[in-house]
N, C-alpha and C positions, 0 to 999 in steps of 0.2 A: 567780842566784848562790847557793851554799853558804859553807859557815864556810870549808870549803878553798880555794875561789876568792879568797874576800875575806884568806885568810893568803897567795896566792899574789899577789894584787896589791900586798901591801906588801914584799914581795921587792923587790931590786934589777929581776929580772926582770919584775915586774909594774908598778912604775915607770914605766919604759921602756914598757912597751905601754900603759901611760895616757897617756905624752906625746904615743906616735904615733897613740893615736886623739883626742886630743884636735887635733891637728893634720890628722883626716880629716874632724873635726866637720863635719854638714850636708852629707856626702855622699852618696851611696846607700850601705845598707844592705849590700847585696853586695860591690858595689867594695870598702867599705871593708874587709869581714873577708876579702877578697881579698886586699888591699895589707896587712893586718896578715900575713898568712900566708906570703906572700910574704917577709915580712920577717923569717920565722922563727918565729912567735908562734904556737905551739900554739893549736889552734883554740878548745878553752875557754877560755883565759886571754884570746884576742882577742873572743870573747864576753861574757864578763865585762866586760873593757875597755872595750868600748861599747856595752854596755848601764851603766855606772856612769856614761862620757862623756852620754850620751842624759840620764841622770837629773839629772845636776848643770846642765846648759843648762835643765831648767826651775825647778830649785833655787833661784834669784837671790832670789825672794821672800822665802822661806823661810826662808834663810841666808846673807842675806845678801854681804857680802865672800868669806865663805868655802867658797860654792858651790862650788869649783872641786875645789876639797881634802877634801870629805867624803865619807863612804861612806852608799849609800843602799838601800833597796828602794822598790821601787813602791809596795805599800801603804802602807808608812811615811810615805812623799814623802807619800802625800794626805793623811793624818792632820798632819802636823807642823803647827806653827803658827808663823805668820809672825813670822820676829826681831823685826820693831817690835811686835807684839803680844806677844811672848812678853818683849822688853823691856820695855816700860812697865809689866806684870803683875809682875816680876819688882822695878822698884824699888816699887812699891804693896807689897809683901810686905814689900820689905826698912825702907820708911817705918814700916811695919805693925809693927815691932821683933823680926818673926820673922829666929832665924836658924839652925836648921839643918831643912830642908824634905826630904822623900821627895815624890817625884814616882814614884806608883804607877802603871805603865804607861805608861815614859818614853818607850815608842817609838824614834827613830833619836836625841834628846835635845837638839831645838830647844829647849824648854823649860828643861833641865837644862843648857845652856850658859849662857842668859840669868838665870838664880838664881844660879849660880856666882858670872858676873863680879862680883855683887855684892858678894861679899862671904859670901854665906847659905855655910854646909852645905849641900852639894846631894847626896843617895843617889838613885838610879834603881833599879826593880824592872821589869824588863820578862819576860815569859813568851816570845816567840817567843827561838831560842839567837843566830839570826843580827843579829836587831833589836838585840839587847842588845849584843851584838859591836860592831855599828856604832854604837850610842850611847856603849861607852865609848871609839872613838877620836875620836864629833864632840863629847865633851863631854870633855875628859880633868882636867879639876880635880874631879869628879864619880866619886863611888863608884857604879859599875853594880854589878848582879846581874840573870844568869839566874834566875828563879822566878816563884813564884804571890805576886800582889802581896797577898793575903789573909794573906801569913804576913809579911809584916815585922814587925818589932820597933817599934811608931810610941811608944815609949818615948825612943827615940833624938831624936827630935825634934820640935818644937813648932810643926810647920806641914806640911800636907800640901796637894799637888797631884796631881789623880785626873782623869785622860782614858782614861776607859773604852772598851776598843774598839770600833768601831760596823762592823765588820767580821768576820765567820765566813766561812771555806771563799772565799775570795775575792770574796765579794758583801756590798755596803750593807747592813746592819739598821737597820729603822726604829725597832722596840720597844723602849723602856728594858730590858722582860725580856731581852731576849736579849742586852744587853751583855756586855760581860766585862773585870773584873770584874760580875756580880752588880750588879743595882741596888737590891737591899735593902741590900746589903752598902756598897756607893758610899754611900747617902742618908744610910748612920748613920757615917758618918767623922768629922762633924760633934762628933758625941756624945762623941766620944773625943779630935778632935784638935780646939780650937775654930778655932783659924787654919786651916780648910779651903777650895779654892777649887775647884768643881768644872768642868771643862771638856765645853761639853754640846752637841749640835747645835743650832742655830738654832729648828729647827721644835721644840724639845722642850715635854711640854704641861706647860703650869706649875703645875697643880695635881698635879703629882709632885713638885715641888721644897723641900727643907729646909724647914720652920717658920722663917718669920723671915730667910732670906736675902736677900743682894740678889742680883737678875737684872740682870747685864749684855750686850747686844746690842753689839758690834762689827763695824764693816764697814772695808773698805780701797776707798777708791776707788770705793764703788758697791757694793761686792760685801760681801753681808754672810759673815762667815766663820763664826763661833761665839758660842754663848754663853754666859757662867761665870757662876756663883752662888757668891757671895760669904758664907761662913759664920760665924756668932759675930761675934765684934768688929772680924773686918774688912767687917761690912754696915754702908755708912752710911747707905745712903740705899732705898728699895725698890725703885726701878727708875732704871738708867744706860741713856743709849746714846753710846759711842766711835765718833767716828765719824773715821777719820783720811783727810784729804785732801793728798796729796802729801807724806807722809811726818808732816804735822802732825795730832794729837791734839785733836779737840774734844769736849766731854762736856755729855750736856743728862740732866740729874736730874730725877725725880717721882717720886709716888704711882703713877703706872699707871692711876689710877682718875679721877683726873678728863677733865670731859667740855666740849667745846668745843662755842659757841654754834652756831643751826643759820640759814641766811638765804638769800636766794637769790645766785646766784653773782655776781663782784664783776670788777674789770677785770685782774689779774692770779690766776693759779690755781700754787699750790706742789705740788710734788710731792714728800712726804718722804724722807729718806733709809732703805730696809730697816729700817736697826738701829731706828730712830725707832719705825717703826712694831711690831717684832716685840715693842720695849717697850713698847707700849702709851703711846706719851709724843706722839703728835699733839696733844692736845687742849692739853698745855704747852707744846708749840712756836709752834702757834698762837696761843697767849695772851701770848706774848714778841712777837707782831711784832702784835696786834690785828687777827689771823684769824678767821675760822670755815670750818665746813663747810655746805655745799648739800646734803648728805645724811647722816644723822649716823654711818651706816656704812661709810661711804667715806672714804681719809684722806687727798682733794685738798683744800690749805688757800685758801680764799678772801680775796684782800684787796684794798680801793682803792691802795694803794700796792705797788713791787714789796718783794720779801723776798728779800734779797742774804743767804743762811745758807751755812755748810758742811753744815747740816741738811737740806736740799732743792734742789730745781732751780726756780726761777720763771721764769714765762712769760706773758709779757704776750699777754691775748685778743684774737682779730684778728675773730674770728667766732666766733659759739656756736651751733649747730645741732642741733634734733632731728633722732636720727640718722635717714638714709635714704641709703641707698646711693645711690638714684640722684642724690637732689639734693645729697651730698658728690662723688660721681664728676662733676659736672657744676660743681660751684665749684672745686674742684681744678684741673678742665680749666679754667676761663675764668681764675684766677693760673697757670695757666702750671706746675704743681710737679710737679716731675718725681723729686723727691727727699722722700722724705717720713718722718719720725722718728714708729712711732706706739706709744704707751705706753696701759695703761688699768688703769681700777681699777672693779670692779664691771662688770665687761662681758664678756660669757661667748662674744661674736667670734672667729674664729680668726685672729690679725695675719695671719700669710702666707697666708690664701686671700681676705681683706679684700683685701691689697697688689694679690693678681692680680688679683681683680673692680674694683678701681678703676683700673686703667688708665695710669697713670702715665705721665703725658709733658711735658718741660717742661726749662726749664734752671734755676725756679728752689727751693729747699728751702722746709719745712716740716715742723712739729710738729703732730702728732694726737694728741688725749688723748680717748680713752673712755672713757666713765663716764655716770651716771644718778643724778635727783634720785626722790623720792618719785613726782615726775608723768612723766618720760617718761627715755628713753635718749638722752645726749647724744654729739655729738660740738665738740669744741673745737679750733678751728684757732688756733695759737697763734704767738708767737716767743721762742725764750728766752732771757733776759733776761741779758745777759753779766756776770761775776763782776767786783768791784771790781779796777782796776789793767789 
């Protein structure tokens, strides 16, 4: 899609070709810019059409309610952050007493919807012309601009939000260097604006990050999605991890730095959740439900009782085995599991040619957890442990 596609689908006439491919949704590809065309629809504008249809069906997350209705790009789509996250960041700010925010490099303006509602001033500054386009009809109480987010005026306002692209020429960048904005330039935002909150990939190394911030790890469901550093006086704490489970927000706070006791393994074994781990906050999870670890660089938490958290998955041990193929291929076979869930940490296995060499036959499930103590490589046959309710 171009600027012109996306002026020709808010046409009467582009309308109409949204309704009828929203109505051909989930069908072949051909067919359906056949039956658009058929229908009269110029063949870009029925390209357009659905391709904007395609985007919004995986949008839900994203933007929520108003998946259906917003204008998108692909890359945009992956960068956006997810309405519940970009709402709960958004009343955090507005708690924070900020209130009019630049979100530099708003993107398609997930973000820049969820500051708004609140209340805040919300300006967007985005560099691509089409990105920005589509930010200011999914954000419309939000001032957009086309530009280089290095030249705003951040005079205007007393809170900034900065999601640097992690994308050049249509491929992932892994480098802070190669962001864009700049990440010299991103790092000292801080300096100028204190209410800064930077939006950063998961994997990013931490010792690039502001003096004095806090590192937030967030995950939805399992999936860890991002994570923000929290600048000046909105750091309260040095390391958060959000973790939201069916729409609910839980938050487990530390230093980062502490370290959890080491012992041999016990009758239930935790598995933490990503965010957990990317913040370094194992060892305080642990020490909330009176865990440790069996190997102090590994982050399965050990306990005699189970740990019902939204922090992790627990699983009560059925068998613990030094690993051997054949004589896991051979207890497997005598329970019968034919279904087998296998997770690992510290274990340099490959699951799916594991899955094939063991042979799998049976009608009944099971949980495999790999991992290794100081003394040898373990495997763990487990079950796990159902959530309260």
């Amino acid at each position: 899609m171009d600027l012109d596609q996306l002026a020709r689908l808010r046409t009467p006439e582009g309308v109409a070709a949204l309704d009828l491919a929203g109505e051909l949704a989930g069908s072949d590809e051909l067919a359906a810019a056949s039956a658009l065309r058929a229908r009269g629809v110029p063949p870009d504008l029925a390209a357009a059409a659905l391709t904007q249809i395609a985007l919004r069906g995986r949008a839900a997350a994203k933007f929520g309610a108003d998946a259906g209705r917003v204008f998108l790009t692909r890359a945009g789509l992956e960068q956006a952050t997810r309405e519940i996250v970009a709402t709960r960041r958004a009343a955090r700010l507005r708690a924070a007493g900020s209130t009019a925010l630049a979100d530099l490099g708003c993107g398609l303006g997930s973000d820049l919807r969820a500051v708004a509602a609140t209340g805040i001033r919300a300006y967007g500054v985005e560099a691509d012309p089409l990105t920005a386009a589509c930010a200011a009809l999914n954000a419309p109480d939000a001032t957009v601009t086309c530009g280089d987010a290095q030249e705003f005026d951040l005079s205007q306002v007393d809170a900034v939000f900065c999601d640097p692209a992690r994308r050049s020429g249509g491929r992932r960048v892994f480098r802070p260097e190669d962001y864009s904005p700049p990440w010299d330039w991103v790092v000292s935002l801080p300096q100028r604006v204190p209410h800064t909150v930077l939006k950063l990939a998961p994997g990013i190394d931490q010792a690039l990050l502001p003096p004095g911030c806090e590192l937030e790890l967030v995950s939805v469901d399992g999936d860890v999605v991002e994570a923000a550093a929290w600048c000046g006086p909105l750091a309260t704490t040095p390391r958060r991890a959000t973790v939201f489970r069916d729409g609910v927000p839980h938050e487990l706070t530390g230093t980062g730095e502490q370290t959890a006791p080491v012992a041999p393994p016990g009758r239930y074994v935790t598995d933490p959740d990503g965010a957990v781990v990317r913040a370094h906050l194992v060892a305080e999870f642990a020490a909330t439900h009176g865990g440790w670890l069996a190997d102090s660089h590994i982050a399965y938490i050990w306990s005699d009782t189970p740990i019902v958290s939204p922090f992790g998955r627990c699983f009560a041990v059925d068998e613990l085995l030094p690993f051997s193929l054949k004589r896991l291929r051979a207890t497997l076979r005598d329970r019968q599991v034919g279904r087998l869930e296998i997770l690992k940490r510290g274990s340099a296995l490959d699951v799916e040619q594991l899955r094939r060499d063991l042979r799998l036959s049976g009608p009944h499930p099971a949980s495999l957890l790999l991992t290794r103590t100081a003394a040898a490589p373990l495997a763990i046959l487990a079950t796990p442990v159902p959530p309260p309710g």
